[in-house]
Structure formats: structure tokens, C-alpha cells
N, CA, C, O and CB atoms as a CASP TS submission, in Angstrom:
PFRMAT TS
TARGET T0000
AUTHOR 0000-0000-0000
METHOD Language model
MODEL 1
PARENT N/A
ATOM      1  N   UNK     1      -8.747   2.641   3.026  1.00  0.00           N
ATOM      2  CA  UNK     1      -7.834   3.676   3.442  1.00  0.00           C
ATOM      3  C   UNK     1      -6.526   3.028   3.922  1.00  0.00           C
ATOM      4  O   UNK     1      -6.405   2.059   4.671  1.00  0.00           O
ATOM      5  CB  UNK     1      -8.470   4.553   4.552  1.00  0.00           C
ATOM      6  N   UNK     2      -5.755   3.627   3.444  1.00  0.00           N
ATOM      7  CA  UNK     2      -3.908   3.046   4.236  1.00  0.00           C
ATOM      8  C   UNK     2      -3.648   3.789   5.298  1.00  0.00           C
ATOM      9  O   UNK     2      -3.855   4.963   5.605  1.00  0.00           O
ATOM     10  CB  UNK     2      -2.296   3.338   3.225  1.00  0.00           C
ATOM     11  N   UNK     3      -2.970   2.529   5.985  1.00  0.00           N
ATOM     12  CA  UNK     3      -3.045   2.800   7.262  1.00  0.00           C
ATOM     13  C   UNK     3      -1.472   3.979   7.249  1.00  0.00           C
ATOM     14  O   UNK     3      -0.961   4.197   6.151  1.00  0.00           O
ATOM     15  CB  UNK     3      -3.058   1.146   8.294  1.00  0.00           C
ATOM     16  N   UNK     4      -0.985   4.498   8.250  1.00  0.00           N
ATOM     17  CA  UNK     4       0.577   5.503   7.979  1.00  0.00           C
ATOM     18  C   UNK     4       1.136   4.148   7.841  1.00  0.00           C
ATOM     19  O   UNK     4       1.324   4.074   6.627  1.00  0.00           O
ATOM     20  CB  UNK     4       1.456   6.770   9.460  1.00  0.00           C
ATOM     21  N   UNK     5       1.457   3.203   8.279  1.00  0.00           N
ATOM     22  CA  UNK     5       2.497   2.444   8.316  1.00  0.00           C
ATOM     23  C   UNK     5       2.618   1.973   6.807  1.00  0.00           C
ATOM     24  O   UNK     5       3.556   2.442   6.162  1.00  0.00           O
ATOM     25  CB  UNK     5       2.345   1.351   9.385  1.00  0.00           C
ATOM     26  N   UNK     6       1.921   1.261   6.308  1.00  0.00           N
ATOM     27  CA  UNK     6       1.164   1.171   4.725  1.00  0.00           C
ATOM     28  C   UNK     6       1.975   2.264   3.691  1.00  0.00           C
ATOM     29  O   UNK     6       2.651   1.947   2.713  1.00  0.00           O
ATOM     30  CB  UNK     6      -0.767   1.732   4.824  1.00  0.00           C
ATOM     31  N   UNK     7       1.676   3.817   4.258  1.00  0.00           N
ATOM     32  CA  UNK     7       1.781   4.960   3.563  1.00  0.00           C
ATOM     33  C   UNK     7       3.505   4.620   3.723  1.00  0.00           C
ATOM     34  O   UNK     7       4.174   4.211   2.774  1.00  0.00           O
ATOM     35  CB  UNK     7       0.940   6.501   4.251  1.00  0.00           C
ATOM     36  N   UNK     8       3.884   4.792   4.654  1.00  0.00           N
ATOM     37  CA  UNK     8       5.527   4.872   5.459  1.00  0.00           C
ATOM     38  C   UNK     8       6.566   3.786   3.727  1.00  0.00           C
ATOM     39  O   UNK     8       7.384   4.189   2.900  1.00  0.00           O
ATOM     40  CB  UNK     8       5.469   3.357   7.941  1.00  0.00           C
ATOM     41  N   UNK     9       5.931   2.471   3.940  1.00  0.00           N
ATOM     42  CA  UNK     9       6.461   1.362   3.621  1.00  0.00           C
ATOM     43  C   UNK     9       6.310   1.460   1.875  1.00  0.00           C
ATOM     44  O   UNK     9       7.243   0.878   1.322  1.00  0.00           O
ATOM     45  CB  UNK     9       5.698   0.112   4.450  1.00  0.00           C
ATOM     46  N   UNK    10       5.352   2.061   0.961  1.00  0.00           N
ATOM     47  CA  UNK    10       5.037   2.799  -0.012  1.00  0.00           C
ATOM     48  C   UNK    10       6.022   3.765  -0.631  1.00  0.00           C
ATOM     49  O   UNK    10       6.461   3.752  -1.781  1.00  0.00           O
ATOM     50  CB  UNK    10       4.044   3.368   0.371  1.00  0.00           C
ATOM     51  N   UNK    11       6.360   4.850   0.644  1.00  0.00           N
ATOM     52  CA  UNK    11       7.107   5.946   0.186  1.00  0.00           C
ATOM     53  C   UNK    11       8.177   5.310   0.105  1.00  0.00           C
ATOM     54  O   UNK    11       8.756   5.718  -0.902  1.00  0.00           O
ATOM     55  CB  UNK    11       7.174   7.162   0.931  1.00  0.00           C
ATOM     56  N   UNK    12       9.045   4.161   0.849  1.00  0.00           N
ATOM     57  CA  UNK    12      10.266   4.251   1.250  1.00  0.00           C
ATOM     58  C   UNK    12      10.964   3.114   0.006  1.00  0.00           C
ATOM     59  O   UNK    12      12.101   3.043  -0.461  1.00  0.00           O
ATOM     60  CB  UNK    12      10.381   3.870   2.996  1.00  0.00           C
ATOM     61  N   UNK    13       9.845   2.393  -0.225  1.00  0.00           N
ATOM     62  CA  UNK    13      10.061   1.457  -1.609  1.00  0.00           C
ATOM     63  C   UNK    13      10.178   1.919  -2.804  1.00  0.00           C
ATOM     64  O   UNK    13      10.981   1.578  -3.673  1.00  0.00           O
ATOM     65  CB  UNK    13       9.096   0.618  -1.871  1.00  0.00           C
ATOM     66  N   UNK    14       9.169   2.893  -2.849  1.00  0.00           N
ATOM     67  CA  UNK    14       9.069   4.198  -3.918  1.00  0.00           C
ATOM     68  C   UNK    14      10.334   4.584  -4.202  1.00  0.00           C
ATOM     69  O   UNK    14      10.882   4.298  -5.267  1.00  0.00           O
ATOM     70  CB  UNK    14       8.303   5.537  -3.387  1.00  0.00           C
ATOM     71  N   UNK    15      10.933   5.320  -3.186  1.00  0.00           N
ATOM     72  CA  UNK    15      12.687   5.704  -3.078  1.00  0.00           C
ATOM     73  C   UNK    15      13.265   4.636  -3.301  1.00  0.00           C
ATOM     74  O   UNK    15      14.460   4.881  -3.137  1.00  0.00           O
ATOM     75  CB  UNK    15      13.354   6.236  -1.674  1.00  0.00           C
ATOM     76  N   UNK    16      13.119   3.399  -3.629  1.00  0.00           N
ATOM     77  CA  UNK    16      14.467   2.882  -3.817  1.00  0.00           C
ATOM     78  C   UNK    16      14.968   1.671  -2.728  1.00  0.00           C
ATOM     79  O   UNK    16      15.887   0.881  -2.940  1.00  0.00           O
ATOM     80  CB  UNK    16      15.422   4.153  -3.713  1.00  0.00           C
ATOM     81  N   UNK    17      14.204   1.728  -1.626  1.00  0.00           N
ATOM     82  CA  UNK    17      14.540   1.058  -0.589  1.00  0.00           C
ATOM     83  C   UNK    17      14.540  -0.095  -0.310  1.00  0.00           C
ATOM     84  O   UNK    17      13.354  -0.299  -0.052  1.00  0.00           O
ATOM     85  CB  UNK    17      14.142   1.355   0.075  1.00  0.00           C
ATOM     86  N   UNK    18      15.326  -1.481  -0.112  1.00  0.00           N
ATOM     87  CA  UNK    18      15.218  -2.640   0.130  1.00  0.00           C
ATOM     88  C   UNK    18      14.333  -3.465   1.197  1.00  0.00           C
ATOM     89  O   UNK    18      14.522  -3.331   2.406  1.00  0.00           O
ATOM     90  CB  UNK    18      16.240  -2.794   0.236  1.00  0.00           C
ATOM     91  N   UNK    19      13.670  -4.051   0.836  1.00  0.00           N
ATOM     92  CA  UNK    19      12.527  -4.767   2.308  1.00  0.00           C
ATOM     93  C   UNK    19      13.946  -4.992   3.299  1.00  0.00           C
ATOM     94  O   UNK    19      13.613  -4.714   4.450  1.00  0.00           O
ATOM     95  CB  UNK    19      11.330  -6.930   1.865  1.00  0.00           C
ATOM     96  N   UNK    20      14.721  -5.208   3.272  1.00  0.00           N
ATOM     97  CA  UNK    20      15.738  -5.229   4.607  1.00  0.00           C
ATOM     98  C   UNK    20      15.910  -3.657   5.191  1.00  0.00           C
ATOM     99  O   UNK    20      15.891  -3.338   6.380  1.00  0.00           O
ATOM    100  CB  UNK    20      17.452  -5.878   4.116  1.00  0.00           C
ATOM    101  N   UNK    21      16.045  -2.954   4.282  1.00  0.00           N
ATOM    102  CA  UNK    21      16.703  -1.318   4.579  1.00  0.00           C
ATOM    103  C   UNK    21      15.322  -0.529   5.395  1.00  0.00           C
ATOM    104  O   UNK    21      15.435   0.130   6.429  1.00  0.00           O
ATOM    105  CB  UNK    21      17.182  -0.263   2.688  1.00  0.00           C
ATOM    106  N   UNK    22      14.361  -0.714   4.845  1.00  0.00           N
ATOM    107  CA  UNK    22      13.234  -0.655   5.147  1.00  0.00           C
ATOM    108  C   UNK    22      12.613  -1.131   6.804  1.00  0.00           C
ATOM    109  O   UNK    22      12.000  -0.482   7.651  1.00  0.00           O
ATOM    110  CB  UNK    22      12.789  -1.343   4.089  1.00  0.00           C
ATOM    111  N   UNK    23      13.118  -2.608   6.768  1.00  0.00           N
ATOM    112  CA  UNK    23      12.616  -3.239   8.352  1.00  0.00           C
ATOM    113  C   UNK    23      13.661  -2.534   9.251  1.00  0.00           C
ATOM    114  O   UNK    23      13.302  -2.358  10.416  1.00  0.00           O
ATOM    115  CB  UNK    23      12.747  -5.205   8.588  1.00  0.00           C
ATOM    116  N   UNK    24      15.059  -2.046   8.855  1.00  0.00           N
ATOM    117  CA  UNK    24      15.492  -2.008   9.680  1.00  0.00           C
ATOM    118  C   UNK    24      15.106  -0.106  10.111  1.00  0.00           C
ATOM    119  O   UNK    24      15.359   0.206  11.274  1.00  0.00           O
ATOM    120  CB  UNK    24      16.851  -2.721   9.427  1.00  0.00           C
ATOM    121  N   UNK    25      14.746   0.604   9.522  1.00  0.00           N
ATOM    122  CA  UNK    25      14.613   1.988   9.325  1.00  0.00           C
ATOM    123  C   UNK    25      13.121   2.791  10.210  1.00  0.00           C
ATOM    124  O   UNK    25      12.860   3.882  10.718  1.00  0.00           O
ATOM    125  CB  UNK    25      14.537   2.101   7.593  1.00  0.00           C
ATOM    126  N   UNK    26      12.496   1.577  10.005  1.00  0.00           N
ATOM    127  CA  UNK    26      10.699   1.714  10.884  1.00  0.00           C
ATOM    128  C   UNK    26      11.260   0.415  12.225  1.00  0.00           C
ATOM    129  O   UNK    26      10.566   0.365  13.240  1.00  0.00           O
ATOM    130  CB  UNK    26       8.603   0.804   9.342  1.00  0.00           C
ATOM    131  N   UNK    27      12.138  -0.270  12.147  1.00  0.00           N
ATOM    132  CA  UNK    27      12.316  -0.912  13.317  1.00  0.00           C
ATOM    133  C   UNK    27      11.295  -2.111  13.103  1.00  0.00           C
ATOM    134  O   UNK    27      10.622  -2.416  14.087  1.00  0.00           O
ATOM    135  CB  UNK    27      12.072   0.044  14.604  1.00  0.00           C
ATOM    136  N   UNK    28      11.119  -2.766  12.025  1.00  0.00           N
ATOM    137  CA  UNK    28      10.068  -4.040  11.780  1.00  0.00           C
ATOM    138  C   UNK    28      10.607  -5.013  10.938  1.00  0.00           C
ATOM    139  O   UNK    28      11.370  -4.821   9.991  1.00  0.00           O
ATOM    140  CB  UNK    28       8.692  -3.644  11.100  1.00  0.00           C
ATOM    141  N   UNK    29      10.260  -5.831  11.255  1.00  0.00           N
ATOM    142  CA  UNK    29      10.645  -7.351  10.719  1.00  0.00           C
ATOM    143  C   UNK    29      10.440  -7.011   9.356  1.00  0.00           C
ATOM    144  O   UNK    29       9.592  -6.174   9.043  1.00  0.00           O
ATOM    145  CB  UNK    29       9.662  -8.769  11.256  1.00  0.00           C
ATOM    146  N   UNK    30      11.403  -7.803   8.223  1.00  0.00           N
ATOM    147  CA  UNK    30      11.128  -7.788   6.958  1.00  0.00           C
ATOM    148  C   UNK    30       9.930  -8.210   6.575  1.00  0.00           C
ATOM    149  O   UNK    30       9.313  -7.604   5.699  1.00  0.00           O
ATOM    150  CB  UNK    30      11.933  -8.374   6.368  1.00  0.00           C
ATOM    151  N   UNK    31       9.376  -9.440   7.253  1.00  0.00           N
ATOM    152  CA  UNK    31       8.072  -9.885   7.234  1.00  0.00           C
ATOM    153  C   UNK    31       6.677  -8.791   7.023  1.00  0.00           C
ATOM    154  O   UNK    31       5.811  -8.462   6.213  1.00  0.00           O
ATOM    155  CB  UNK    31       8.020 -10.586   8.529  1.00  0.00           C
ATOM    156  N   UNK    32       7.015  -8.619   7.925  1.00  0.00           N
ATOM    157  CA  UNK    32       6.063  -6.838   8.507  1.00  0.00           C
ATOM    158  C   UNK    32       6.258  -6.040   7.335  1.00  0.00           C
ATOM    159  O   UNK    32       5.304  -5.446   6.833  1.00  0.00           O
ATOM    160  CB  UNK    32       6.904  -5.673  10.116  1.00  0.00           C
ATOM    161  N   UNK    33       7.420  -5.976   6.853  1.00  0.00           N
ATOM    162  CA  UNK    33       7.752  -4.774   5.496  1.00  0.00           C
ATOM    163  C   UNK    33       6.846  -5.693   4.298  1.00  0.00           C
ATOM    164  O   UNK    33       6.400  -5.147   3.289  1.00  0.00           O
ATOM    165  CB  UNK    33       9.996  -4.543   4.917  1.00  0.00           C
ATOM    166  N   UNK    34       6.701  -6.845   4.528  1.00  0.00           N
ATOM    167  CA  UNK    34       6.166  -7.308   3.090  1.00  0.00           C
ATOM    168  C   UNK    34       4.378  -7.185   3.116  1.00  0.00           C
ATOM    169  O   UNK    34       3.685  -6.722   2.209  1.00  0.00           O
ATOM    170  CB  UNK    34       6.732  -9.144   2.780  1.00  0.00           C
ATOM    171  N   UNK    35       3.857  -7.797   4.552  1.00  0.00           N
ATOM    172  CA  UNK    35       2.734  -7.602   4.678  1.00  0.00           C
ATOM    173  C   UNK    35       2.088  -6.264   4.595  1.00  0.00           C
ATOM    174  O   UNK    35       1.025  -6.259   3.974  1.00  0.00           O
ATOM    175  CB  UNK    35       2.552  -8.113   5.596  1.00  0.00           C
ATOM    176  N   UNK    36       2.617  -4.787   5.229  1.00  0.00           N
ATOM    177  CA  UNK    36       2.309  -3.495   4.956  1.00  0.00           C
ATOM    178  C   UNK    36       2.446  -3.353   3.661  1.00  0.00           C
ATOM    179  O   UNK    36       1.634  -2.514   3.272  1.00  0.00           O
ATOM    180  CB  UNK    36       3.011  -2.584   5.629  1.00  0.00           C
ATOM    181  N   UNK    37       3.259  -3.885   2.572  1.00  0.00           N
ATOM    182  CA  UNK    37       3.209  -3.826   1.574  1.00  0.00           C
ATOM    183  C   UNK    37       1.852  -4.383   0.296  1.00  0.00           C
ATOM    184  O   UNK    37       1.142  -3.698  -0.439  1.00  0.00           O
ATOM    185  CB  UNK    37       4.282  -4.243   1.633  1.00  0.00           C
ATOM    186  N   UNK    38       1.910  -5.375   0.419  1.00  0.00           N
ATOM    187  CA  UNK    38       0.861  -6.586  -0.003  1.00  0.00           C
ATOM    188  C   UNK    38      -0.424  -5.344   0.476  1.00  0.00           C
ATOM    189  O   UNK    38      -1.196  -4.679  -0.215  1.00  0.00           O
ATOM    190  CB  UNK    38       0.993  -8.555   1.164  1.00  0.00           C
ATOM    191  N   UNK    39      -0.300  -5.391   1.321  1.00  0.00           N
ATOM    192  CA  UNK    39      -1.754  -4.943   1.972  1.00  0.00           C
ATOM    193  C   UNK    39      -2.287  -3.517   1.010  1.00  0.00           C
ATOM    194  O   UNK    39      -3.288  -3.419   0.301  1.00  0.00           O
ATOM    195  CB  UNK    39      -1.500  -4.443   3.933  1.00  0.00           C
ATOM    196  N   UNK    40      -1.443  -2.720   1.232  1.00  0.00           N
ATOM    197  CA  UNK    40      -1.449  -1.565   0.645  1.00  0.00           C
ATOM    198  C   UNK    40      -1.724  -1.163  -0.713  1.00  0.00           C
ATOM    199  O   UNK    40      -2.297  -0.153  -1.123  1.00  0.00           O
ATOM    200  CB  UNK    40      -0.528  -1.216   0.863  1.00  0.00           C
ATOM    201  N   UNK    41      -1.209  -2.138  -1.340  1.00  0.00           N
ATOM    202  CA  UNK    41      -1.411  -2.401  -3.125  1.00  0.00           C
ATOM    203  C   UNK    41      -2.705  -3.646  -3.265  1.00  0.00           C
ATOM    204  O   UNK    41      -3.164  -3.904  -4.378  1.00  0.00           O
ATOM    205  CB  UNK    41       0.447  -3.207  -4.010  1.00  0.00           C
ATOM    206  N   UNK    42      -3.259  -4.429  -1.889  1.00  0.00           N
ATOM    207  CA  UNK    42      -4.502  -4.558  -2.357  1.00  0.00           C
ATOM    208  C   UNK    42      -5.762  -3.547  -1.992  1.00  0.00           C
ATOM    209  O   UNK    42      -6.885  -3.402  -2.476  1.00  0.00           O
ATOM    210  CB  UNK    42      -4.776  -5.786  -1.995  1.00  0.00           C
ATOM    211  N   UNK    43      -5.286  -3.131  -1.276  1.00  0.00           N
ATOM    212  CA  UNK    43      -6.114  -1.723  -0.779  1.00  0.00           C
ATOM    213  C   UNK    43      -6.173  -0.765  -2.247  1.00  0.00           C
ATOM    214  O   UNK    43      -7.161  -0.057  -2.440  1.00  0.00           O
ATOM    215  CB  UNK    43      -5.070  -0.715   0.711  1.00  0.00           C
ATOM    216  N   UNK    44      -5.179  -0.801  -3.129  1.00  0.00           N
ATOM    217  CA  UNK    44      -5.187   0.232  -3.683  1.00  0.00           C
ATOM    218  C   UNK    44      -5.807  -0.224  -4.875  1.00  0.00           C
ATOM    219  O   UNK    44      -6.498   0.581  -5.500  1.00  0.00           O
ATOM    220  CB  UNK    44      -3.993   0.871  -3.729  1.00  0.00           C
ATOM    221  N   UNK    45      -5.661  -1.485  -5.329  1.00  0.00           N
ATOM    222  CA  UNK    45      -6.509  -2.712  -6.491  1.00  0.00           C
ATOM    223  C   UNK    45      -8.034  -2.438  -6.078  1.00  0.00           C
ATOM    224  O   UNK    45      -8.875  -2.176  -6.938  1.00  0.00           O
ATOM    225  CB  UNK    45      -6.056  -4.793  -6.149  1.00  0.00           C
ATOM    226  N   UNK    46      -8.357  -2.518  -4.662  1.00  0.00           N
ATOM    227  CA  UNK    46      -9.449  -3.044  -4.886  1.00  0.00           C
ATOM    228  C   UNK    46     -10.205  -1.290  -5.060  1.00  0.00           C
ATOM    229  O   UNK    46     -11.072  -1.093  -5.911  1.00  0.00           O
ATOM    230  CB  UNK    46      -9.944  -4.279  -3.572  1.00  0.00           C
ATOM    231  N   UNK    47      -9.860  -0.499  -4.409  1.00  0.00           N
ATOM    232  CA  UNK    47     -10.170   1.371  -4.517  1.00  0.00           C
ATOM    233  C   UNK    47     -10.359   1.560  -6.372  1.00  0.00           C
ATOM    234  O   UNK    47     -11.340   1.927  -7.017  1.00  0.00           O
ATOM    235  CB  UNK    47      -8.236   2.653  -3.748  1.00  0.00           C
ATOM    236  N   UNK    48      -8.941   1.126  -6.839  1.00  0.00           N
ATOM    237  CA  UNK    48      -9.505   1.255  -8.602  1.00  0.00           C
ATOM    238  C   UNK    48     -10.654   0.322  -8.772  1.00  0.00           C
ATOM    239  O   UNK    48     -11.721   0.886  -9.017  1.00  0.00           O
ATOM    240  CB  UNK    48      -8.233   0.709  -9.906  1.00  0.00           C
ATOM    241  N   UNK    49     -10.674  -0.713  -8.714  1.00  0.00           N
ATOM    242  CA  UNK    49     -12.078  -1.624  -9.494  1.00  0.00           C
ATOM    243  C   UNK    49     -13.287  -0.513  -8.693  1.00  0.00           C
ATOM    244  O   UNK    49     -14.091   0.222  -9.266  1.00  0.00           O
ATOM    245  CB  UNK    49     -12.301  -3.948  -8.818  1.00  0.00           C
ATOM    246  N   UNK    50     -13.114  -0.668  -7.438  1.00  0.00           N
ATOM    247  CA  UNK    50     -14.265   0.363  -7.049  1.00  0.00           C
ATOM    248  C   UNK    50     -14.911   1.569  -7.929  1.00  0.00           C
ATOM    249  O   UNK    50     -16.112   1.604  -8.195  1.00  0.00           O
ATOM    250  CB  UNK    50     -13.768   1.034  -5.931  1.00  0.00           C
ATOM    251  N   UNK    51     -13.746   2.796  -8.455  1.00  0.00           N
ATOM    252  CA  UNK    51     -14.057   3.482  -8.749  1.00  0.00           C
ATOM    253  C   UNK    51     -14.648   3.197 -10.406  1.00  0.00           C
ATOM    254  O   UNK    51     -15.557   3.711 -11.059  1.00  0.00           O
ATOM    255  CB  UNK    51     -13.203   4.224  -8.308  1.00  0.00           C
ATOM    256  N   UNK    52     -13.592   2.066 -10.709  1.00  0.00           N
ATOM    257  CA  UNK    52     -13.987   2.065 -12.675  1.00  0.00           C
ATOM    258  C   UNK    52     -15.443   1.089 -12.621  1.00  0.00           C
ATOM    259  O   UNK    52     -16.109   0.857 -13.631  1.00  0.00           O
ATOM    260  CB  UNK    52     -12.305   0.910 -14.045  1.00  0.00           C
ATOM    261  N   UNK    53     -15.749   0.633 -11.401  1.00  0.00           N
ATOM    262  CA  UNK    53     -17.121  -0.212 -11.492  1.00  0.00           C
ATOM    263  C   UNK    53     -18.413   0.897 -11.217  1.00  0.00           C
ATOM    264  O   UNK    53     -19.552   0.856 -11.682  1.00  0.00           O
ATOM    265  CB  UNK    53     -17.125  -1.579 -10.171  1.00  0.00           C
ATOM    266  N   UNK    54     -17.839   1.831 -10.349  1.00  0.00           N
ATOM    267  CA  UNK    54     -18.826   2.589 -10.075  1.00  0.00           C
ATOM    268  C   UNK    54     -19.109   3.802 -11.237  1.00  0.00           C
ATOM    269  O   UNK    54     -20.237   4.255 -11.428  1.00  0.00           O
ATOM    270  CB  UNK    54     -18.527   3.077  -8.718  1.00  0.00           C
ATOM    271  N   UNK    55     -17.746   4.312 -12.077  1.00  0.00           N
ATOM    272  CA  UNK    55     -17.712   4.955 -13.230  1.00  0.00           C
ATOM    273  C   UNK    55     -18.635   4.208 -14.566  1.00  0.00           C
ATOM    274  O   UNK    55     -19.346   4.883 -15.310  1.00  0.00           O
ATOM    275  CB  UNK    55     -16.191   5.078 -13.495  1.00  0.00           C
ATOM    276  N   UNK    56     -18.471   2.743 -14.694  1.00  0.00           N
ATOM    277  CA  UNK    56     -19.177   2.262 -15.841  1.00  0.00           C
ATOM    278  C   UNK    56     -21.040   2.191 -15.325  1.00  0.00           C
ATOM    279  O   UNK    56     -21.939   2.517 -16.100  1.00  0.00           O
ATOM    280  CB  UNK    56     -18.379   0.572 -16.280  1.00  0.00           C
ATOM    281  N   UNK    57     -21.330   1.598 -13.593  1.00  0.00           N
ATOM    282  CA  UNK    57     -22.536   2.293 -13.796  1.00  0.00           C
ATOM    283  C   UNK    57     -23.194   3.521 -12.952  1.00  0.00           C
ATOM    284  O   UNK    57     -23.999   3.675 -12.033  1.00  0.00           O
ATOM    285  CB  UNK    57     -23.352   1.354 -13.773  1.00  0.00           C
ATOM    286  N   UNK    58     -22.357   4.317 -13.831  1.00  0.00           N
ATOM    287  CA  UNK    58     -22.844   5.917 -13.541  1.00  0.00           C
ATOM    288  C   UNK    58     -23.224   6.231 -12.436  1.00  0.00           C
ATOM    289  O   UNK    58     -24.120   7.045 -12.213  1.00  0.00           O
ATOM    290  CB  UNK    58     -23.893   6.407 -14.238  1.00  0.00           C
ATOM    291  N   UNK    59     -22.445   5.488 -11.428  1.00  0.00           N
ATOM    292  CA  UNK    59     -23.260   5.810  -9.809  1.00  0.00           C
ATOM    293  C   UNK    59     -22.311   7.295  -9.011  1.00  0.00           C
ATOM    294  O   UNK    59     -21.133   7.022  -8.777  1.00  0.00           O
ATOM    295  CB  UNK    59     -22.985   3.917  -8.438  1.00  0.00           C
ATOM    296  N   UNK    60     -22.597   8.226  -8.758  1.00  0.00           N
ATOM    297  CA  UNK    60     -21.924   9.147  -8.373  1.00  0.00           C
ATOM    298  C   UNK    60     -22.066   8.950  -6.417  1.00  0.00           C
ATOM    299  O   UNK    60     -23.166   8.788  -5.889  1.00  0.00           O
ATOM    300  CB  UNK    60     -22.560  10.575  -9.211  1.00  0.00           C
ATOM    301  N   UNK    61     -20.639   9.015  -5.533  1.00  0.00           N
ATOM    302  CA  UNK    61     -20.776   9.468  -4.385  1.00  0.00           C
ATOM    303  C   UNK    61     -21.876   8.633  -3.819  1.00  0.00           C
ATOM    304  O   UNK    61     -22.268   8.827  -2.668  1.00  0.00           O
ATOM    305  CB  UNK    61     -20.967  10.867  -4.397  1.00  0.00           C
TER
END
């Protein structure tokens, strides 16, 4: 699950937004903008293999 900050840093990149425009907008280090980032898109890697591993063996819920 993503955390809001995760969600926040997602939407705002989504739009267009620079890891500087970004740290300065949530008030966090660019650093911070990259790690909420990273994090979020492995959160979201590892949710797909989850689901297409659990889709190939037919495991429901």
C-alpha cells in the first residue's frame, strides 16, 4: 500500500513536476522526493508480479 506521501509525490510528477519543484511544494528535501518516489514504483512492481503470479496459478483472494 502507498503511503499519502508516496501518493502526493506520484501525482505531482505525473503533472509535470520537477524533483526540485516538488521538494520545495511538500516542504522535503529532493532526496526525500526521490526516495517516496523509488519506493512507490517498487511498491507498485512488486503489487503487479503479485497479481500476474497469483493470476497464472489460479489462486483467487
Amino acid at each position: 500500500m502507498l503511503t499519502e506521501k508516496e501518493i502526493e509525490v506520484i501525482k505531482l510528477k505525473k503533472d509535470g513536476f520537477s524533483q526540485l519543484e516538488i521538494a520545495k511544494k511538500l516542504k522535503i528535501s529532493q532526496p526525500a522526493v526521490s526516495n517516496f518516489y523509488n519506493n512507490a514504483l517498487w511498491k507498485i512492481k512488486d503489487a503487479e508480479e503479485t497479481l500476474k503470479l497469483k493470476k497464472e496459478l489460479k489462486i483467487k483472494n
